[in-house]
N, C-alpha and C positions, 0 to 999 in steps of 0.2 A: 504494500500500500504506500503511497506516496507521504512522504513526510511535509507534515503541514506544523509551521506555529503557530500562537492563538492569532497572529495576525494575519493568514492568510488560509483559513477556513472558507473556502471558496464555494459558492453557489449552490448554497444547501436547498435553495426551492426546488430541486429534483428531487432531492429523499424526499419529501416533506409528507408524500402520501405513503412511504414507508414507513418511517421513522417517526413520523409527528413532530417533525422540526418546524418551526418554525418560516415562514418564508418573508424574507425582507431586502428593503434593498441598499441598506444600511449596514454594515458588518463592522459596524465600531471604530471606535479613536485608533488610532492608525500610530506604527512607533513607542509603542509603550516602552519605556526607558527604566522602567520596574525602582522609581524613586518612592513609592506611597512607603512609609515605614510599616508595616505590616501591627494591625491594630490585635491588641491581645484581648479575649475577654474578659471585664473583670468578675472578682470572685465575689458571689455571694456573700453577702453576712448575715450569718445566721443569729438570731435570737435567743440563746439560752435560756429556758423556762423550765423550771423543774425535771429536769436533766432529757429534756428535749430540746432538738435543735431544731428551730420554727425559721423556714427560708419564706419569703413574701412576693411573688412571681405574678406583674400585671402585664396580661395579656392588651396589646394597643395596635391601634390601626390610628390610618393616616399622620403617621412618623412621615419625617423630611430624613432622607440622607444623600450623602455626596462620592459615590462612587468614583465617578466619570469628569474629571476637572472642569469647573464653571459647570456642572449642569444637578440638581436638584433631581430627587428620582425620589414616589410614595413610597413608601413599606409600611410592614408592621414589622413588632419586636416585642420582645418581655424584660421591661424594666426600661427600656432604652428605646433607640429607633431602629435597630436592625438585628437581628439575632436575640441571644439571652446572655445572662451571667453565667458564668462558671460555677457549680453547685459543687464543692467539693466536702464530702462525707467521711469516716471512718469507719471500718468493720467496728458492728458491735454500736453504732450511736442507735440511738431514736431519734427519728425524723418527722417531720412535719408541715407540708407545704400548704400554703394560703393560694389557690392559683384563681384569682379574681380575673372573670372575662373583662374587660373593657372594651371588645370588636362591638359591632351592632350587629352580629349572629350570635349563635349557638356554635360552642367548640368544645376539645377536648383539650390535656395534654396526658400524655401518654408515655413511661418512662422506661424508655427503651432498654433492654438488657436487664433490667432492677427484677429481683426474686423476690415478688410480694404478692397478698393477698388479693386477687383478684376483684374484689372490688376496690383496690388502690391503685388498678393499673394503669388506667386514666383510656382504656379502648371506647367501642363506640357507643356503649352501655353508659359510659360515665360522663354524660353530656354536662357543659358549661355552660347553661343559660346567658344573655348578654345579663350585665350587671352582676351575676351571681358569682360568690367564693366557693370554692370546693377545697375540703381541707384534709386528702389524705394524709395519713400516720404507718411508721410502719418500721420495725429494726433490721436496720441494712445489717445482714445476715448471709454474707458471701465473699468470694474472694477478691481483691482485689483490683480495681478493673477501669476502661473507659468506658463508660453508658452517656448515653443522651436522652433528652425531652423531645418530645414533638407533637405537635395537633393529628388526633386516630380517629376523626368523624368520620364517619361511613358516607362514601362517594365524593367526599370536599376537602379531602385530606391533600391533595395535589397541590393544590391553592393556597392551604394557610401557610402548610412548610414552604414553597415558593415563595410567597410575598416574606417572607422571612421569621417565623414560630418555628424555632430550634433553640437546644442549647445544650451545655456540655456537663454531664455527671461524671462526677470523679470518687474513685471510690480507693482508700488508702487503707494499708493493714499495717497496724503500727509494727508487726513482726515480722514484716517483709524483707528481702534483700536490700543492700543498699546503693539507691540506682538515683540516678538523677532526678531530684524533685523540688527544685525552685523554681515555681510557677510563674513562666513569662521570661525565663534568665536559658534554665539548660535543660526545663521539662515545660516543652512547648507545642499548647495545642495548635493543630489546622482543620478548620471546618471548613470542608474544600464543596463546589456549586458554583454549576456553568448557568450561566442567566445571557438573557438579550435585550438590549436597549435600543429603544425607539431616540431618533435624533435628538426629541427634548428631553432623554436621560429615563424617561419613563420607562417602568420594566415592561417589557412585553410580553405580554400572557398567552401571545398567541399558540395553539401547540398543549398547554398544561391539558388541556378536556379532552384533545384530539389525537390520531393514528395510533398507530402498532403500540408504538414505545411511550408516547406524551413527548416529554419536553425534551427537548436537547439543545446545548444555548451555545456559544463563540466563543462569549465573553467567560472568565472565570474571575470568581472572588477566591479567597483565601481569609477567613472569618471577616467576610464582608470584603474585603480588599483591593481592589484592585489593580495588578501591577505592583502587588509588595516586595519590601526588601524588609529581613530581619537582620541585627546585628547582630553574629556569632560572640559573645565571649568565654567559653568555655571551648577549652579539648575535646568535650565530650555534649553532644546534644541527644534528648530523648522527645522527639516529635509523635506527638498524638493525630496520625492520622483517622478523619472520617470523611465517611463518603456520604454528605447531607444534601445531593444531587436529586433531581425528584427520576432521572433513567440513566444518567450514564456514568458508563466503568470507563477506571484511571487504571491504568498500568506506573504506578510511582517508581521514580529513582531519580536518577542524576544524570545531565546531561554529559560530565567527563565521564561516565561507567561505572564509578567509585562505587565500591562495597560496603554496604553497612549492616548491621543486626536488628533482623526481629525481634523481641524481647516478649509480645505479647500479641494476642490475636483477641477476639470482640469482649470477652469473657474474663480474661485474665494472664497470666504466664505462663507462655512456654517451660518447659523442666529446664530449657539450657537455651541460651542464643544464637540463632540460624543466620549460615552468612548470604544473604543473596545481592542482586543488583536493580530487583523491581519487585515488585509486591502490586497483585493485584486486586482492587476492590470494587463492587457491586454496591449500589444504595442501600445504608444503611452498617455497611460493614466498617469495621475499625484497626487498624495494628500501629503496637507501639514500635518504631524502631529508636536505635542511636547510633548516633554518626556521629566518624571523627574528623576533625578540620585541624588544621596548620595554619599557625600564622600569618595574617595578611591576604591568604586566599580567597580567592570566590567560585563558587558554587553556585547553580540554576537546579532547584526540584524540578523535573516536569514528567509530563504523561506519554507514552509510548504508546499509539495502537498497534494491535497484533500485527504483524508482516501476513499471515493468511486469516482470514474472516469466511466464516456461512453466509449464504444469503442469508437475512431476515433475521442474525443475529445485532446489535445494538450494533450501531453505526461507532466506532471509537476513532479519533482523533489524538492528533499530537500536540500538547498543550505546553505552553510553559509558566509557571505556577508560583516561584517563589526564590527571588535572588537571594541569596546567602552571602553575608559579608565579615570576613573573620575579623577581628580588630587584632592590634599587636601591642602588647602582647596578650595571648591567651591565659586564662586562669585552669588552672591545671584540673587536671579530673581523678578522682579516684576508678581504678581499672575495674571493667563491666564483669562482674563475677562470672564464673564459667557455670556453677548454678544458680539459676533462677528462683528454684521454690515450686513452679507450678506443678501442681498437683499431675501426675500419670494418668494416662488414656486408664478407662479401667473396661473391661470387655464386658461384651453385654451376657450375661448368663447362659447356660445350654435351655433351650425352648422360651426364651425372651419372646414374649410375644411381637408380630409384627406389623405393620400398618402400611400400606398402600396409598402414596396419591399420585395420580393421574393428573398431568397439568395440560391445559388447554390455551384455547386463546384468550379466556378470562375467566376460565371452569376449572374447579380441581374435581373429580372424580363426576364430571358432570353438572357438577350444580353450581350456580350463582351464591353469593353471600347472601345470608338468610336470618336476621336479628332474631327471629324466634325458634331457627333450629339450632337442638345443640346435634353436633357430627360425631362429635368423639365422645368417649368417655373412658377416664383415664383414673385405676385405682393409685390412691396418694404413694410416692416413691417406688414406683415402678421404673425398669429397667428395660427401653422399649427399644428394637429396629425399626426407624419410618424410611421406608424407600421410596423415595419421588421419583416419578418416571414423566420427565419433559417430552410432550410429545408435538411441538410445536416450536416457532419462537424463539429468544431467549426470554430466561424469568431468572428470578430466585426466589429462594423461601427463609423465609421470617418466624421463627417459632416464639411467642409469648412465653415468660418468667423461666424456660427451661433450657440449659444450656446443653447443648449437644458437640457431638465427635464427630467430623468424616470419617466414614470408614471408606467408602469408596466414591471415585469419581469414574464410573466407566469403568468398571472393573477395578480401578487401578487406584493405590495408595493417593490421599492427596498430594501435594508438596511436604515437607517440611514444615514451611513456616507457617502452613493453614493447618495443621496436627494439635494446635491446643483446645483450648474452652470456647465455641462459635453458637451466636445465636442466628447469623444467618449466612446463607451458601448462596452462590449463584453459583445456578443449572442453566447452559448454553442450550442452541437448538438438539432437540434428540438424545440430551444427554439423562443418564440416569445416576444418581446418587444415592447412597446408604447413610442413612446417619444413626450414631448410638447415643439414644437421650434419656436421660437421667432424670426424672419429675420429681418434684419438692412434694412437701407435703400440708401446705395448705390445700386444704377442702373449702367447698363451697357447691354443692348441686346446682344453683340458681346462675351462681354468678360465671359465662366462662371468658376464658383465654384465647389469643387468635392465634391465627396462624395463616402465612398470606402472603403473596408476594410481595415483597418492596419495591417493586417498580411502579410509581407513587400512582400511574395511570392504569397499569392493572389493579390496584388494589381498590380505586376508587368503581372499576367496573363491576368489583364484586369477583374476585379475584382472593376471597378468603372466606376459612371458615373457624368453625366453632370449637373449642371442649372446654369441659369441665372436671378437676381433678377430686374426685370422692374416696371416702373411708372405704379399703379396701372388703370385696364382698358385697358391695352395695348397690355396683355398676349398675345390673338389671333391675334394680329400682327408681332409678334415677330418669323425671319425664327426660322427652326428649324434645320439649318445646317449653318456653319460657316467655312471658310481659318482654315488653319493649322498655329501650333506657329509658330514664327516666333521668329529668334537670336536675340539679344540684342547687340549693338555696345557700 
């Protein structure tokens, strides 16, 4: 495939009835010189109240922001005008979010990756009235890990995460390895999102409702950014990447080929650190790497599309994403342990039950998203194989509060550095995957959990479904239709 940078994303109104690209005849500020200083999120402060920690998260529309030099562009954001704060937590707190809608609809947020009771999940049961608070609780009870927020209404999720409802959970295990964690210095997030602007800077929505894939944009931000440089001062940097894209996959590295390590995948830590030169992510997916720099150097992160592609898999592009600027001199690093800590694959039982989905062009095992059916039903800490068989398209699948394993991609072991803790996989056209997942043991019959593609345009089409995890024994008791959400006061 022809290598393109962000500048020269050439004449996308041919995909447009494949891909759902956008068609315009504007392709953006022209020369980006990658001067914006790369904006970091800041961190929540949380509230201490009788040994709960209360985060206060207002959801806002019609925000001004300034991407595009001289030009003004709407958003929304949480707390701010474009994105969210930084929510960072400890194993073992109690928590407790305020998440007051101020849109003039109805939303959600929805806490990606977080192992909670299922009516604290914030999916599409857990509606946001405009003007209402909704105040889940709940003890972060897991390993160590990046998670994020995001708006999970059923069919309009495309749009709130687009205009900008995101944000970043951080989850820290005070017993952990000792790895880079000065937030914003040498453990630095990126919430990476291709977007397109109309000449007067306005996002263009064109593309989110519509084609194969929904949106796929020119322009990229880097938490909000565009065209950033960050200042290196450390030997050693640990970047949070995610993919808060509403369709399209990055192939991340460095444009001199440089080597760096994986350290973590969506869930947690790797057992040990994987050396590779790209790491690739699907919407929704996460990996921590760290990389090492040399004084006075400069480095460019960017995206590499596959040299061969299927028809009618995700259109990928060559992006470039984020200057690196080492200062002189560097402050020294302590060396990346050679163990990590994370927890070992653990295999799934002899007769593990197994589960079947069937993916289509917006159907998994046939059916549309259905608020009143439950699909699954799942006895608490079970030890299950779900095998998705893509029989279309690309997709990927998204599993609510349960952290799963690749076992297989097409027969075949994953990579390495996709082998740890993962809540969501991308399956190419025709491919089929094994995953081994491990369920928590909140119960709840009424309330369930989703599961569903991340590609924010099939999910909106109905592109997911239902379970619910019950007191083992009980499965065949359990209806299999349930009331519609209901608002939150």
């Amino acid at each position: 495939m022809k290598r393109r940078s962000v500048l020269l994303i050439g004449a996308l109104s041919g995909l447009a009835a494949t891909t759902g690209s956008c068609s315009s005849d504007w392709e953006g500020p022209n020369d980006p010189e990658f001067t914006n200083r790369l904006r970091i999120p800041p961190l929540a402060d949380p509230q201490p109240t009788a040994g709960v920690k209360r985060f206060s998260l207002d959801l806002l529309a019609d925000r001004r922001s300034e991407f595009l030099p001289g030009l003004t562009t709407k958003t929304w954001g949480i707390n701010g005008s474009y994105l969210g704060p930084t929510v960072r937590v400890a194993r073992g707190d109690r928590v407790q979010m305020a998440v007051t809608n101020r849109l003039n609809e109805a939303t959600t947020l929805h806490w990606h990756g977080m192992r909670l009771p299922a009516k604290m999940d914030g999916g599409p049961h857990q509606m946001i009235a405009p003007g209402a608070t909704w105040r889940p609780e709940w003890t972060i009870n897991q390993a160590a890990a990046t998670t994020w927020f995001h708006p999970h209404l059923h069919e309009k999720t495309a749009m709130h995460v687009y205009r900008g409802l995101a944000g970043l959970l951080l989850i820290d295990d005070p017993n952990g390895p000792n790895l880079p964690s000065d937030y914003g210095v040498d453990d630095v997030p990126l919430i990476i999102q291709d977007k397109r602007f109309d000449r007067d800077g306005a996002l263009n929505t064109g593309g989110v409702n519509s084609g194969t894939f929904g949106f796929l944009g020119n322009q990229i931000l880097v938490n909000g950014t565009y065209a950033p440089f960050f200042q290196v001062r450390t030997e050693l940097v640990r970047f949070r990447l995610l993919n808060a894209s509403n369709a399209r996959v990055y192939r991340l590295g460095f444009a001199d080929g440089r080597q760096f390590q994986v350290i973590a995948t969506d869930l947690g830590l790797l057992e040990r650190p994987v050396t590779v030169d790209r790491v690739k992510l699907s919407p929704g997916e996460r990996a921590e790497i760290v990389v090492r720099f040399t004084t006075g150097e400069q480095a460019m992160l960017d995206s590499r599309g596959e040299n061969e592609k299927q028809a009618n898999d995700i259109e990928e592009e060559d992006f470039q994403l984020l200057k690196l600027i080492a200062a002189a001199p560097l402050t020294g690093s302590a060396p990346l342990p050679d163990a990590l800590g994370g927890d070992p694959a653990e295999a799934p039982p002899a007769g593990a039950h197994r589960r079947t989905f069937v993916l289509s062009g917006s159907e998994i095992n046939g059916k549309d998203m259905d608020m009143t059916r439950i699909d699954e039903v799942v006895p608490a800490g079970a030890h299950e194989i779900w095998e998705i068989d893509n029989t279309t398209y690309a997709h990927n699948f998204h599993i609510h509060e349960v952290p799963f394993r690749i076992l297989e991609i097409n027969g075949a072991a994953p990579p390495a550095y996709q082998q740890g803790p993962k809540d969501t996989v991308f399956i190419p056209k025709n491919a089929k995957v094994r995953l081994s997942a491990r369920f928590g043991t909140y119960t709840d019959p009424v309330s369930p959990y989703m599961y569903h593609c991340h590609i924010l345009r099939h999910e909106d089409k109905g592109m997911m479904g239902q379970f619910v995890v019950v007191e083992p024994g009980t499965e065949d008791r359990v209806p299999r239709t349930i009331g519609s959400g209901h608002d939150h006061d």
